[in-house]
N, C-alpha and C positions, 0 to 999 in steps of 0.2 A: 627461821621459817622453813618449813619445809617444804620441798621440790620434787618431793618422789614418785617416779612415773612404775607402775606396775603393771608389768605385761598380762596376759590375758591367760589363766593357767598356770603361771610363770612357776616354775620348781626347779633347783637347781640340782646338775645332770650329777654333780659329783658332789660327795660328802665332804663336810669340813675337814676331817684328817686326807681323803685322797686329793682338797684344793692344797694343803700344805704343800704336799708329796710333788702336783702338778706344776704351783710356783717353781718350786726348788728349780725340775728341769726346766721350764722356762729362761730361767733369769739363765742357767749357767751355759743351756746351750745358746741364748739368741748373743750374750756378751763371747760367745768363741766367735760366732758367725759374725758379727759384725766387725771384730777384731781383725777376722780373717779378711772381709770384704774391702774396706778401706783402709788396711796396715796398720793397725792401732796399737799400740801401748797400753798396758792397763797403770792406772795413774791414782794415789790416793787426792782426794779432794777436804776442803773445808767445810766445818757447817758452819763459823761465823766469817767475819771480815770488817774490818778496820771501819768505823764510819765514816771519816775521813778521807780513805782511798779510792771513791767513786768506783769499787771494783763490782759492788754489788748490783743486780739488775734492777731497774726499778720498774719492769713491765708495761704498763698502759701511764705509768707518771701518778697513777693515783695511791696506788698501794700503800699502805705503813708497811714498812720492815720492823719485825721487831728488835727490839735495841735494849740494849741493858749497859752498866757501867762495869769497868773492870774493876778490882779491889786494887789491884798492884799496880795497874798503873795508869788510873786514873783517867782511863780514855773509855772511850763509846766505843761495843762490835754490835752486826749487826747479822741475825741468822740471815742466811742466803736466803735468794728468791729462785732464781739461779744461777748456775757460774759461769754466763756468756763470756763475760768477760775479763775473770779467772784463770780460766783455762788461756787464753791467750797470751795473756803474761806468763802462762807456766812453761807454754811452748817456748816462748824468749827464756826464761831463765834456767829452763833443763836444755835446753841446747838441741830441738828437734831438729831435722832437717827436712829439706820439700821432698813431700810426696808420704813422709810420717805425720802421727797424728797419737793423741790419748784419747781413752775415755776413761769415764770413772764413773762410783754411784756417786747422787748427786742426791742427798734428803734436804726439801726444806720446808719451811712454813710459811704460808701464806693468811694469815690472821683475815682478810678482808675478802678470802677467794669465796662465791656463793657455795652453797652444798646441796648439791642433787645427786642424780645417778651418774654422772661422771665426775663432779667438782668434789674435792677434798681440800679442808683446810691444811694436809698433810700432803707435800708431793714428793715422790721418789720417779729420778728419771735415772736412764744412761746419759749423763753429758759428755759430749765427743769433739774433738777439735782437731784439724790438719791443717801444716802449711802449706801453702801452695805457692805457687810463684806467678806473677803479675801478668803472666800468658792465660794461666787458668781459671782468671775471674771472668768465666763468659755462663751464659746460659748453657752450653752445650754440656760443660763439667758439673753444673747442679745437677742436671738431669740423669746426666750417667750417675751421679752421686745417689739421687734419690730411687735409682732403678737398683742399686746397690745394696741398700738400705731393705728396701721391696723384699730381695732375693734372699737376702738372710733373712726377712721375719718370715718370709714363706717355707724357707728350706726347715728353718726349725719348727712351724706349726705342722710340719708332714710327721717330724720327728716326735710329738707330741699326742698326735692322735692315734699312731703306731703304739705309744704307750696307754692310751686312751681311747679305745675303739669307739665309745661310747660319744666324743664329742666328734660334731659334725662341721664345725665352725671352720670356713677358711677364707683366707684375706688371696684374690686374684692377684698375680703376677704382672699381669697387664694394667701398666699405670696410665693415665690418662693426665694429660697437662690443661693446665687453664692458668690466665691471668685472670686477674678479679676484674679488670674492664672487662674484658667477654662475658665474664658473668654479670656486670652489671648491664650489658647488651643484650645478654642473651634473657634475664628476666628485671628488668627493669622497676616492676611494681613487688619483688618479693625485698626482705630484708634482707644484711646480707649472710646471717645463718639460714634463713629459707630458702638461701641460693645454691649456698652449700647443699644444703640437706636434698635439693632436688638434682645435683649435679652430680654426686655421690651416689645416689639412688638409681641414677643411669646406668653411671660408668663404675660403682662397684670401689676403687679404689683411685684416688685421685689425687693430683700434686697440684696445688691452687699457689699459684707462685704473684710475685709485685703486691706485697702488704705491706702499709705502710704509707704510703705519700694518695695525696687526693686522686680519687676518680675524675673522670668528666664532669659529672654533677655537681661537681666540690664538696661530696661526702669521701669519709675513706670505707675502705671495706672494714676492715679494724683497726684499731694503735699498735706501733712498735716502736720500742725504742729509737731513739737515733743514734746511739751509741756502737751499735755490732751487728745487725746485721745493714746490708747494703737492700734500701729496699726497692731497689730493682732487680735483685738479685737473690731474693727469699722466697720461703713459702710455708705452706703444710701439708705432710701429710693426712689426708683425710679416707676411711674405710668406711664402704658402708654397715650397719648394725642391723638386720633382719630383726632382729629379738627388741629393742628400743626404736626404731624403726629412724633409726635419725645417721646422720655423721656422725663417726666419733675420730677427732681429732688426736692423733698418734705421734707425729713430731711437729717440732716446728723447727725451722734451719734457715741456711744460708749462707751464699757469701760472706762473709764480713766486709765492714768499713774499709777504704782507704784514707790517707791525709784527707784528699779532695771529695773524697762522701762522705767523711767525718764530719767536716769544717760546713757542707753545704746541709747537711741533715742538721746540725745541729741549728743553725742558723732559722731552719723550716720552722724546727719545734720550738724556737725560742727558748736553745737551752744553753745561751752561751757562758752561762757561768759556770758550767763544767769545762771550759775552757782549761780553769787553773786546777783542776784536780790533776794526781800524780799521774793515772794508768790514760790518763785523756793527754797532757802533755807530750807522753812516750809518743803515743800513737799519732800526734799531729807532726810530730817530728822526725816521723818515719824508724822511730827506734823499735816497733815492734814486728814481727814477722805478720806479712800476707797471710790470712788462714781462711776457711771455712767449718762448719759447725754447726751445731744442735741437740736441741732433747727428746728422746722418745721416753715415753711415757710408760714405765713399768708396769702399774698395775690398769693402767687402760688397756696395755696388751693384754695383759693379763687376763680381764674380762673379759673382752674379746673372743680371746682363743677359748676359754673357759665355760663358755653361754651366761656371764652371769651380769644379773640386770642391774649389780649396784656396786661400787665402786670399794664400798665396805666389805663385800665381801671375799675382797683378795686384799686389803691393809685394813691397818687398825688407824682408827681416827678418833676426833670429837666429832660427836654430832649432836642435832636438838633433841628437845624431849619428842618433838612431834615425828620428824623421823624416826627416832627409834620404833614409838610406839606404832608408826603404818610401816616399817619392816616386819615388826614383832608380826602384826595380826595377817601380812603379807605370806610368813613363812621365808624372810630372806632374811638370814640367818648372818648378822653383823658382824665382824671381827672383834 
């Protein structure tokens, strides 16, 4: 079914071959910048994973992964969702040390994700991981992390528009903090994307942190996993979109789990038979390294910086017939 919101006007500022050209410097300068900002490592990653090894993310608990049989040797892989928890064992088995981290690109498929102007059954993110040491799991080190994070997409969309005179798009430097309880206090009667969308709207760029465990009301704002991040200790980046007139959600991050948020999240969600999987026993038993971590969202930046009002038109995806054809008569011009 299709979901596609079309701006008023809407025409894209740059042509399919200058969007090429525009990605290109994107991707290469914001992975310097963010390399640069949290000491990162560039890191090759996977696109399947054992079924077996609980290493794959299962996001909201509902999603299929897709899964397919090996020939040789006769086991289940499963394409990623993404690599939360990948990347942690890789910091353990490449032998990072605190205060180092990776990222990598990170493609996957999400067969059950909606499709509109921001959702893609196709996601390409930067996934990024550091260890930290058991001092640094406070709010104070998310924040400076997310203020980090900020700095590099800003420093490179200056860089971008210098090449690009013609795009006017830019993401504010000044981040704004919220937990999801102040938002559910602060608008009580919205949902909670309408709380986003109006809290963004304000404040332009926003870091909406504690997703994940119940509100007061005994809703949550969204699901997370209970496996990697710590959800007292999460959040998202969220920008506002002039042009879609909404939030458009950029990362999502976080602390990670320890033993004792592992053992008691898991316990919330009622997931304790991942108890016995490999990469869940490591980490109850303290064998894996302390880290924090996240995905930003390639071609959501991408749009972004870009003016462009559909998500198609910085990757290439499946879409329905019905999309295609209110792109087509739109003028927004698919990949």
């Amino acid at each position: 079914m299709s979901n596609v919101i079309v701006p008023e006007n809407y025409r894209s500022i740059l042509s399919v071959y200058e969007t090429q050209i525009a990605i290109g410097a994107i991707k290469r300068t914001f992975e310097d910048n963010l390399a640069r900002e949290l000491n990162l490592k560039r890191a090759s990653a996977p696109l399947f994973v054992g079924s077996e090894t609980g290493l794959n993310d299962n996001l909201n608990g509902i999603e299929r992964p897709v899964e397919f049989e090996i020939k040789e040797t006769g086991s289940n892989a499963q394409i990623v969702h993404s690599l939360a928890k990948w990347k942690r064992l890789a910091l353990h088995q490449y032998g990072f040390p605190v205060g180092e981290g990776l990222y990598t690109d990170m493609n996957a498929i999400r067969r059950d994700e909606t499709m509109d102007n921001l959702h893609s059954i196709y996601v390409d993110q930067w996934d990024w991981e550091k260890v930290i040491d058991r001092d640094s799991r406070t709010e104070q080190m998310l924040r400076a992390t997310v203020s980090a994070i900020v700095k590099a997409m800003c420093d490179m969309a200056e860089k971008i528009k210098a090449q690009f005179p013609v795009l006017k798009c830019a993401i504010s430097r000044d981040v704004h903090f919220f937990t999801t309880q102040q938002l559910e206090d602060k608008y009580p009667n919205l949902t909670p994307k309408q709380r986003e969308d109006a809290c963004a709207k304000e404040h332009k760029t926003v870091f909406l942190m504690q997703i994940g465990g119940a509100l007061k009301s005994g809703n949550k704002h969204d699901n997370r996993a209970p496996d990697y991040d710590d959800w007292s200790l999460n959040g998202d980046i969220l920008v506002w979109s002039d042009l879609l007139n909404c939030a458009i959600e950029l990362s999502s991050m976080g602390i990670r789990v320890d033993e004792k948020t592992l053992d008691r999240q898991l316990t919330i969600a009622n997931c304790n038979d991942r108890r016995n999987l490999p990469f869940h026993k490591m980490l109850l038993a303290g064998e894996l390294p302390l880290s924090m971590g996240g995905g930003i969202g390639q071609s959501r930046l991408c749009m972004l910086l870009l003016e462009k009002a559909h998500i198609g038109e910085v990757q290439v995806s499946v879409w329905d017939n019905d999309t295609l054809a209110n792109c087509k008569a739109a003028g927004i011009a698919l990949l």
